[in-house]
N, CA, C and O atoms as CSV, one atom per row, in Angstrom:
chain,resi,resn,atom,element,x,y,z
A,1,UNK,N,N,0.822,-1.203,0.000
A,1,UNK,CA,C,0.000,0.000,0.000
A,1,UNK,C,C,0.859,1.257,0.000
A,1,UNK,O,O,1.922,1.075,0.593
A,2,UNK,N,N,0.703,2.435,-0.480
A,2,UNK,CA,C,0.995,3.642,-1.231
A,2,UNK,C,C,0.597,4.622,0.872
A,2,UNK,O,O,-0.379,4.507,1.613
A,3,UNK,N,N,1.641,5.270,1.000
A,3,UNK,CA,C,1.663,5.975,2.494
A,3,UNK,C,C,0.690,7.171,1.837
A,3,UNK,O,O,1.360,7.512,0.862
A,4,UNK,N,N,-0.424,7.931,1.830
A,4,UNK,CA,C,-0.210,9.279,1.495
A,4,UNK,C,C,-0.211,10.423,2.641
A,4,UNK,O,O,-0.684,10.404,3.777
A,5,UNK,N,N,0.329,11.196,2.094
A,5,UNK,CA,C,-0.047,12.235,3.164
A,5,UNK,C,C,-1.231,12.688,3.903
A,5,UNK,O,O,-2.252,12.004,3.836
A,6,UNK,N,N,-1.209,13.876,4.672
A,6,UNK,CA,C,-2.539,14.717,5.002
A,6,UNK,C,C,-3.161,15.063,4.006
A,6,UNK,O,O,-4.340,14.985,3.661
A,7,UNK,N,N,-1.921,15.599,3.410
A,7,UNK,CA,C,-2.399,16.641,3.126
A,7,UNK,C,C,-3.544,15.881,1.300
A,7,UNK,O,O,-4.651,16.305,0.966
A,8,UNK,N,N,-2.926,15.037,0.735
A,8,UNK,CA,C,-3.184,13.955,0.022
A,8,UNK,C,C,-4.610,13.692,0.027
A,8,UNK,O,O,-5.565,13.676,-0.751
A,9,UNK,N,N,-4.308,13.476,1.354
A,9,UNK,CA,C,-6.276,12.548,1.965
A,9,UNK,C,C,-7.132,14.115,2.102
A,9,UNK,O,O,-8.171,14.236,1.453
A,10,UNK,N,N,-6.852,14.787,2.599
A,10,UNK,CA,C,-7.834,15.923,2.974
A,10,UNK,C,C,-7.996,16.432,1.134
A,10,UNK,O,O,-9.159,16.562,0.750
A,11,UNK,N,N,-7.383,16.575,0.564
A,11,UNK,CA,C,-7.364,16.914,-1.039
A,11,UNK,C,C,-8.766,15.924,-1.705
A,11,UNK,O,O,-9.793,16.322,-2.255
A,12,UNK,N,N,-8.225,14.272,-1.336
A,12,UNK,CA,C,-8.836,13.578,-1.640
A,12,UNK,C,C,-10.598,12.979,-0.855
A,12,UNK,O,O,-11.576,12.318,-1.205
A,13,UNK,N,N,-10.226,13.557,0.058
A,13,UNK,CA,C,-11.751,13.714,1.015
A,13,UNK,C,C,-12.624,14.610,0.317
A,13,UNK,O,O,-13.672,14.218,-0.195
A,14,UNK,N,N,-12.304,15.578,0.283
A,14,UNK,CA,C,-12.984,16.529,-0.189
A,14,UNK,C,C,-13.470,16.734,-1.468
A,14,UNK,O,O,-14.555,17.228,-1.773
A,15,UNK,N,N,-12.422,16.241,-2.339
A,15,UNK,CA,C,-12.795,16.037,-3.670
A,15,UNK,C,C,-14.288,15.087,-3.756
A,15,UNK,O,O,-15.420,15.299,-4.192
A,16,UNK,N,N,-13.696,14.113,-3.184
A,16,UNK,CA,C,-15.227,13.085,-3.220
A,16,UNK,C,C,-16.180,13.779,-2.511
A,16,UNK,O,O,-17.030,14.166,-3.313
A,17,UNK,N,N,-16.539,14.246,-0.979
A,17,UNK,CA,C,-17.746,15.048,-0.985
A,17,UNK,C,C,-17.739,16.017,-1.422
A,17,UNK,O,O,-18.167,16.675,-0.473
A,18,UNK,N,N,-17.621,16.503,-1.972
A,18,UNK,CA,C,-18.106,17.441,-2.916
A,18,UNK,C,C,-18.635,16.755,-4.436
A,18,UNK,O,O,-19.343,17.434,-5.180
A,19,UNK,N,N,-18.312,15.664,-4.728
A,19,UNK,CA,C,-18.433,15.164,-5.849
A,19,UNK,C,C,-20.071,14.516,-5.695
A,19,UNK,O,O,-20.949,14.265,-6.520
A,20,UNK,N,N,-19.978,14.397,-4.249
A,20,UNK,CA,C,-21.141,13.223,-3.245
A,20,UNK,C,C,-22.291,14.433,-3.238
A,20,UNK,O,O,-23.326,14.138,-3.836
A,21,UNK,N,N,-22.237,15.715,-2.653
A,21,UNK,CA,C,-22.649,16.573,-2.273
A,21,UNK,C,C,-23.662,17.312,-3.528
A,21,UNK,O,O,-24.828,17.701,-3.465
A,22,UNK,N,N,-22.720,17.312,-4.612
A,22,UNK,CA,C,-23.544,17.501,-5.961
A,22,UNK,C,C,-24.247,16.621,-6.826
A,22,UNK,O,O,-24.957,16.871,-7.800
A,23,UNK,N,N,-23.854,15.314,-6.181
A,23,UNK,CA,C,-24.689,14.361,-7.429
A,23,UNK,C,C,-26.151,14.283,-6.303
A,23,UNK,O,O,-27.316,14.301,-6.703
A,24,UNK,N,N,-25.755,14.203,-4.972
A,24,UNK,CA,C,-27.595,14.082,-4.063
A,24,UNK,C,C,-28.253,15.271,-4.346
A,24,UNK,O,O,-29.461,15.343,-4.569
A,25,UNK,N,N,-27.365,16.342,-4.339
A,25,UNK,CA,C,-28.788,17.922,-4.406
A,25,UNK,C,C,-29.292,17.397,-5.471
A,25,UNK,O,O,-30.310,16.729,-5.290
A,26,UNK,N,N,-28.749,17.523,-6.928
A,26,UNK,CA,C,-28.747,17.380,-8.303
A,26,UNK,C,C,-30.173,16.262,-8.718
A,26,UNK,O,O,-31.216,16.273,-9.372
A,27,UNK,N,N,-29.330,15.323,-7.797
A,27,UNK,CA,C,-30.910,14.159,-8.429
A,27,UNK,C,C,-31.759,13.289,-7.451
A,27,UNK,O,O,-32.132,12.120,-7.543
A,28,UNK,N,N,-32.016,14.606,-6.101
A,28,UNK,CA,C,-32.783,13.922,-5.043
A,28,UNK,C,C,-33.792,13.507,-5.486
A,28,UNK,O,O,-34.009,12.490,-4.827
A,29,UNK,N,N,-34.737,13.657,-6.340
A,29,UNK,CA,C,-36.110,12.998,-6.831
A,29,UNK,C,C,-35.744,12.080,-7.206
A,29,UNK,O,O,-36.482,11.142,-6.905
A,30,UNK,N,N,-34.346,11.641,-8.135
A,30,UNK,CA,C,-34.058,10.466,-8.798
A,30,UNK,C,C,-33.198,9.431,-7.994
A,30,UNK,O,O,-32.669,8.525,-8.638
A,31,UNK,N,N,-33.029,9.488,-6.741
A,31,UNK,CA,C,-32.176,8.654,-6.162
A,31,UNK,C,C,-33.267,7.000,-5.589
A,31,UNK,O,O,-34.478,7.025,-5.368
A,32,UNK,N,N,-32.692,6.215,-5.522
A,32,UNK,CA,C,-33.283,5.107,-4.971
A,32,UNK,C,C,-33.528,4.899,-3.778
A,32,UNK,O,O,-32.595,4.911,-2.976
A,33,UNK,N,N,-34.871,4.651,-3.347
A,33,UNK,CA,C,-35.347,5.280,-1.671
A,33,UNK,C,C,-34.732,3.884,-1.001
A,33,UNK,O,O,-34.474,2.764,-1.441
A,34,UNK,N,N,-34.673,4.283,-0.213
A,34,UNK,CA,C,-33.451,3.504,0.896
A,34,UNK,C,C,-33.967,4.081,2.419
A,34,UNK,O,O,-33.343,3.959,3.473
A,35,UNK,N,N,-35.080,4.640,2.255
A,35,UNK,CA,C,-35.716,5.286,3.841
A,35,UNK,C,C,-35.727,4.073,4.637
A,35,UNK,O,O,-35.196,4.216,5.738
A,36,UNK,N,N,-36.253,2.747,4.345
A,36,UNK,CA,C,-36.322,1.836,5.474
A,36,UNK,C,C,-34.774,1.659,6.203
A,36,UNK,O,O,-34.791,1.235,7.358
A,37,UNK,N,N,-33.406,1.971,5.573
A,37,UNK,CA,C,-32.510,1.538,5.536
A,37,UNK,C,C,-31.561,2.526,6.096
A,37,UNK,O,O,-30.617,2.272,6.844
A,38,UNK,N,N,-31.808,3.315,5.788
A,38,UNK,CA,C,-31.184,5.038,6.412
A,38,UNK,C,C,-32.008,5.231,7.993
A,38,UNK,O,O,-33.185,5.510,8.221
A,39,UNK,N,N,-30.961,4.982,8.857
A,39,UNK,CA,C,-31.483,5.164,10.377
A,39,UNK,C,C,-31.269,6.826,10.652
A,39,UNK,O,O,-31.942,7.534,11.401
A,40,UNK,N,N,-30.253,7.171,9.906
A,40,UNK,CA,C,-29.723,8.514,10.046
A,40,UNK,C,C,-30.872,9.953,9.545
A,40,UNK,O,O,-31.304,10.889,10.218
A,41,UNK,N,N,-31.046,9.636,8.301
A,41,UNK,CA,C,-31.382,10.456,7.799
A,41,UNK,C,C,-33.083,10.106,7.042
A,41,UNK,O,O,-33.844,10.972,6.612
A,42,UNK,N,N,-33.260,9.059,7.054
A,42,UNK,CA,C,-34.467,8.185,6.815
A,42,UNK,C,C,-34.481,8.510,5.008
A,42,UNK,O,O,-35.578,8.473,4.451
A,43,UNK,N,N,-33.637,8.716,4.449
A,43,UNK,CA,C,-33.372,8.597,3.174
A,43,UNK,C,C,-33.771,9.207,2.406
A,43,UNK,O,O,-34.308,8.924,1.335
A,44,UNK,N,N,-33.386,10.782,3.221
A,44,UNK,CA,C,-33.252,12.439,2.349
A,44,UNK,C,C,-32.231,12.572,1.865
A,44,UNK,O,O,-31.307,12.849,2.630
A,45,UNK,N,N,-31.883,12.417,0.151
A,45,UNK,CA,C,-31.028,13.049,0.275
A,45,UNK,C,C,-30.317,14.063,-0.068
A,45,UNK,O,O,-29.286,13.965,-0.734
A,46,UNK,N,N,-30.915,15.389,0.456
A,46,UNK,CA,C,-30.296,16.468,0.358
A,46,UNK,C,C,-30.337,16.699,1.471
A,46,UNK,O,O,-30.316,17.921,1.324
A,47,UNK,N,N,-30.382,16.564,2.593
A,47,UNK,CA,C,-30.095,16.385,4.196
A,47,UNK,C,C,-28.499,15.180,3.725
A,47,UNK,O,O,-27.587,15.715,4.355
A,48,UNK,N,N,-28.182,14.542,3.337
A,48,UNK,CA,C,-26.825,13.902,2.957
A,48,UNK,C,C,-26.063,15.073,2.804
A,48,UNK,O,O,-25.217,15.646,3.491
A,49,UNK,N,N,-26.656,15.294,1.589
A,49,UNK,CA,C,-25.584,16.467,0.733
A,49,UNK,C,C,-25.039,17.742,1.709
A,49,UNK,O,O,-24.039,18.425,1.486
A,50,UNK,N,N,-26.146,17.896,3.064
A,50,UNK,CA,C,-25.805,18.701,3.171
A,50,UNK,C,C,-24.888,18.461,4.410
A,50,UNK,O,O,-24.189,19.318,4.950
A,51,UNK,N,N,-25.019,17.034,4.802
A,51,UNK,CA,C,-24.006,16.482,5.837
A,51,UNK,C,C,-22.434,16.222,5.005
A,51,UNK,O,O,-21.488,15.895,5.722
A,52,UNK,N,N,-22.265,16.337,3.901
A,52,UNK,CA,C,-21.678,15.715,2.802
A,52,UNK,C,C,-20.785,17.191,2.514
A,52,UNK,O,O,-19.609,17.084,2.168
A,53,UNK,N,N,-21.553,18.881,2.712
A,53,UNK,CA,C,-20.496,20.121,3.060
A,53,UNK,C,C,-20.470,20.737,3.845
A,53,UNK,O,O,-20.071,21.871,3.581
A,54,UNK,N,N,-20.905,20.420,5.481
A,54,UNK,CA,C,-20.761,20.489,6.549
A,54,UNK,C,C,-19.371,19.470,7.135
A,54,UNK,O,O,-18.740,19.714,8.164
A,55,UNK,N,N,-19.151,18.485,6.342
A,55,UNK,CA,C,-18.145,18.052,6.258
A,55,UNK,C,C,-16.697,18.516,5.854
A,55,UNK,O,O,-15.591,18.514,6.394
A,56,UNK,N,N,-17.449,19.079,4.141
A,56,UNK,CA,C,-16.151,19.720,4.106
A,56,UNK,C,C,-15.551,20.938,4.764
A,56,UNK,O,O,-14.325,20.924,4.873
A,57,UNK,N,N,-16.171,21.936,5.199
A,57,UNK,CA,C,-16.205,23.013,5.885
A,57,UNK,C,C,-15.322,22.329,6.860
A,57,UNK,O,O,-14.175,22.751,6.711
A,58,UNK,N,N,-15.433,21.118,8.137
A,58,UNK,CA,C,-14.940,20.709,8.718
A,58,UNK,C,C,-13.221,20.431,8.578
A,58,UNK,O,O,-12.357,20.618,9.435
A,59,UNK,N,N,-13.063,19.865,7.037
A,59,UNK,CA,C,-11.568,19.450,6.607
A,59,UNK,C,C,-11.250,20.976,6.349
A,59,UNK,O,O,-10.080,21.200,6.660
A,60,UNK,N,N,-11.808,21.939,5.950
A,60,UNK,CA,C,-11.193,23.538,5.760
A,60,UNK,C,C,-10.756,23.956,6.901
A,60,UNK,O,O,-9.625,24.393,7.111
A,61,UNK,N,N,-11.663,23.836,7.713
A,61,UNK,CA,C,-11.334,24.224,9.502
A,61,UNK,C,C,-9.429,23.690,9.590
A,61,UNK,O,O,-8.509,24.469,9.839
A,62,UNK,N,N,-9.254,21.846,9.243
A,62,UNK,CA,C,-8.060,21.778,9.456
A,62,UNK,C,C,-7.036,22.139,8.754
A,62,UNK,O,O,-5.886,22.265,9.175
A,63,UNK,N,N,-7.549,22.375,7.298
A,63,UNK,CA,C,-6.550,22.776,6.743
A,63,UNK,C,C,-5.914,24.022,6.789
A,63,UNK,O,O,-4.853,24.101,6.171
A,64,UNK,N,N,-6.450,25.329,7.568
A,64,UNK,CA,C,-6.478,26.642,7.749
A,64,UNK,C,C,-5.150,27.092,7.581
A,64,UNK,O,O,-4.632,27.813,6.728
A,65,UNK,N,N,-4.506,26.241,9.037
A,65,UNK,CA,C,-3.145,26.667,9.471
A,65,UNK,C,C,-2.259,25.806,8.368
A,65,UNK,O,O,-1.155,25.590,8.866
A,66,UNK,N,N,-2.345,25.342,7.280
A,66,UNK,CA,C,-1.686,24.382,6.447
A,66,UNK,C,C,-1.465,25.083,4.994
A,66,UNK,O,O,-0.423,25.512,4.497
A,67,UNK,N,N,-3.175,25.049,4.328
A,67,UNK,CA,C,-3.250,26.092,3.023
A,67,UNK,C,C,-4.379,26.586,3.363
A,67,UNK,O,O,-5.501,26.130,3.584
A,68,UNK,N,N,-3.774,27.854,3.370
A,68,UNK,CA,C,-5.245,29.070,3.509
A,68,UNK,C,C,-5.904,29.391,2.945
A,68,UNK,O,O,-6.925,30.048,3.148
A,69,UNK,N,N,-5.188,28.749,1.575
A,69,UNK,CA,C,-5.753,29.200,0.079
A,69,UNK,C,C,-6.747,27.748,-0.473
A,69,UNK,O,O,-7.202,27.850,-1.612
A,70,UNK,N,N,-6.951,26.924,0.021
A,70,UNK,CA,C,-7.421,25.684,-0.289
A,70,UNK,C,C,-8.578,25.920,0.855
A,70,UNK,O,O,-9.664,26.335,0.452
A,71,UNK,N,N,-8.395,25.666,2.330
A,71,UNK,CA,C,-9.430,26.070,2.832
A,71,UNK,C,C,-10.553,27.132,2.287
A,71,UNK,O,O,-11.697,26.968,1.862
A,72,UNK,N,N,-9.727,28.305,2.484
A,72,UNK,CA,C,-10.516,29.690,2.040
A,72,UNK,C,C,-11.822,28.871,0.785
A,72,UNK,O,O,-13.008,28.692,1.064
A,73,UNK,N,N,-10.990,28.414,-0.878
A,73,UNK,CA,C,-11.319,27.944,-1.369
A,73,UNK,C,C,-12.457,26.721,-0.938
A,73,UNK,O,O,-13.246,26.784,-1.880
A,74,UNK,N,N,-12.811,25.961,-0.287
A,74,UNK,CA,C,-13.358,25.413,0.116
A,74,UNK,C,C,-14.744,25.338,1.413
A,74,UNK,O,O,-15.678,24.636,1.800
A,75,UNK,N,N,-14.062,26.555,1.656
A,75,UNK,CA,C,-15.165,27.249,2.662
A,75,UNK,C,C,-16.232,28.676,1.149
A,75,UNK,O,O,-17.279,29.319,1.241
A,76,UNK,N,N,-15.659,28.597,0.531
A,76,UNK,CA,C,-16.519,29.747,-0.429
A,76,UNK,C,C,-17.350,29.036,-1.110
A,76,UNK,O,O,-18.442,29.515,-1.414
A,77,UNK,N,N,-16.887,27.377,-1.591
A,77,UNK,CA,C,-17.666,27.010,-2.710
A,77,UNK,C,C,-18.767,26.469,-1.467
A,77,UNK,O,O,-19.951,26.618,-1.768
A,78,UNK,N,N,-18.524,25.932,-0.272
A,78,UNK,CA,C,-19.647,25.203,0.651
A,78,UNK,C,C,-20.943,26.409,0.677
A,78,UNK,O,O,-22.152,26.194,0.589
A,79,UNK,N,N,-20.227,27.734,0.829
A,79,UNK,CA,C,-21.755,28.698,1.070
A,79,UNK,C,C,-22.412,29.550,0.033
A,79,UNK,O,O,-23.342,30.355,0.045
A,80,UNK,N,N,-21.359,28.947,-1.125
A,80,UNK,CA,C,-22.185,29.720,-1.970
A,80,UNK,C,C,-23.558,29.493,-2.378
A,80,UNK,O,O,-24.208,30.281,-3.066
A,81,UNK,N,N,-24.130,27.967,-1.756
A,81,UNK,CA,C,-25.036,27.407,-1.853
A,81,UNK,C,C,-25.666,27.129,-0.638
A,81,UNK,O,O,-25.463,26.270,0.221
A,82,UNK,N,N,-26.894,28.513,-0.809
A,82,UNK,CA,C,-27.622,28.333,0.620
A,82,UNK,C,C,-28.381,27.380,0.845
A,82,UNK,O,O,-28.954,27.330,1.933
A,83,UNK,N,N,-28.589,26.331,-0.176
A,83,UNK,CA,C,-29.891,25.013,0.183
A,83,UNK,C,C,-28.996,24.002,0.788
A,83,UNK,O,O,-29.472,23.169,1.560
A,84,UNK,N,N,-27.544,24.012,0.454
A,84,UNK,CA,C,-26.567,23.214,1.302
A,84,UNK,C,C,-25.746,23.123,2.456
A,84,UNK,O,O,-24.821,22.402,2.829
A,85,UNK,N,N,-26.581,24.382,3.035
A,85,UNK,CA,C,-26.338,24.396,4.068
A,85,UNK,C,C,-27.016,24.000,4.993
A,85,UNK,O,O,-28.242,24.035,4.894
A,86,UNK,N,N,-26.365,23.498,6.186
A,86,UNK,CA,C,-27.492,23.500,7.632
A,86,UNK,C,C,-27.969,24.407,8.040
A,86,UNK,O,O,-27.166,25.230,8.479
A,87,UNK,N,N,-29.398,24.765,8.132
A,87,UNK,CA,C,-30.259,25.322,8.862
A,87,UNK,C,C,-30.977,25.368,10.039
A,87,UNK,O,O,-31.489,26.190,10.800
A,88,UNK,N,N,-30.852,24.389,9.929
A,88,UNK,CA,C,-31.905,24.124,11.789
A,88,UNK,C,C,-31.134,22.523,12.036
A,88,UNK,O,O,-30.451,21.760,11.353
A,89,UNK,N,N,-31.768,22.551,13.609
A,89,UNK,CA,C,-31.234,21.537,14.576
A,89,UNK,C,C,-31.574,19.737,13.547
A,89,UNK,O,O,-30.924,18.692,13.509
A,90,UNK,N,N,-33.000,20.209,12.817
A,90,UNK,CA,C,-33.056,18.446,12.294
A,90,UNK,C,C,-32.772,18.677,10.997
A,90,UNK,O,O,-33.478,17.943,10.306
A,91,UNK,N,N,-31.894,19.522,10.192
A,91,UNK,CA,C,-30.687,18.789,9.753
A,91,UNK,C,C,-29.645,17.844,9.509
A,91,UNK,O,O,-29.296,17.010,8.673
A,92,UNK,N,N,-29.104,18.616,11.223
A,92,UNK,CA,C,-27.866,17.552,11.906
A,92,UNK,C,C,-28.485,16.094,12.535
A,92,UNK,O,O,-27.725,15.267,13.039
């Protein structure tokens, strides 16, 4: 197995939710219901998506003190989209 870095995985975290984050807003009518199966979220998913850049916001938080310019970047594209954000407590 291949060591990668932090900095590697946080690149690569993020890439995928965000990749995750746009395909659930995009085709929540078209996704396959999975409510019996989803304990979490009972199988919304744009309540995913939006756990999906509440996330990334989270990896920006660490990357701050690392690249400011990748965070920054990553904290702008999470709010530029106010339906992806958390709003209220049953959200989370």
């Amino acid at each position: 197995p291949k060591w990668e870095s932090q900095q590697e995985l946080f690149n690569l975290w993020d890439a995928r939710l965000k990749e995750l984050a746009t395909t659930l807003s995009n085709n929540a009518s078209g996704q396959i219901a999975l409510a019996n199966f989803d304990l979490y979220y009972g199988g919304n998913a744009m309540r995913w998506a939006k756990a999906a850049n509440a996330l990334r916001m989270r990896i920006a938080q660490r990357l701050m003190k690392r690249d400011l310019a990748k965070a920054t970047t990553i904290f702008r594209e999470t709010i530029a989209n106010n339906a992806l954000l958390m709003s209220s407590h049953d959200d989370s």
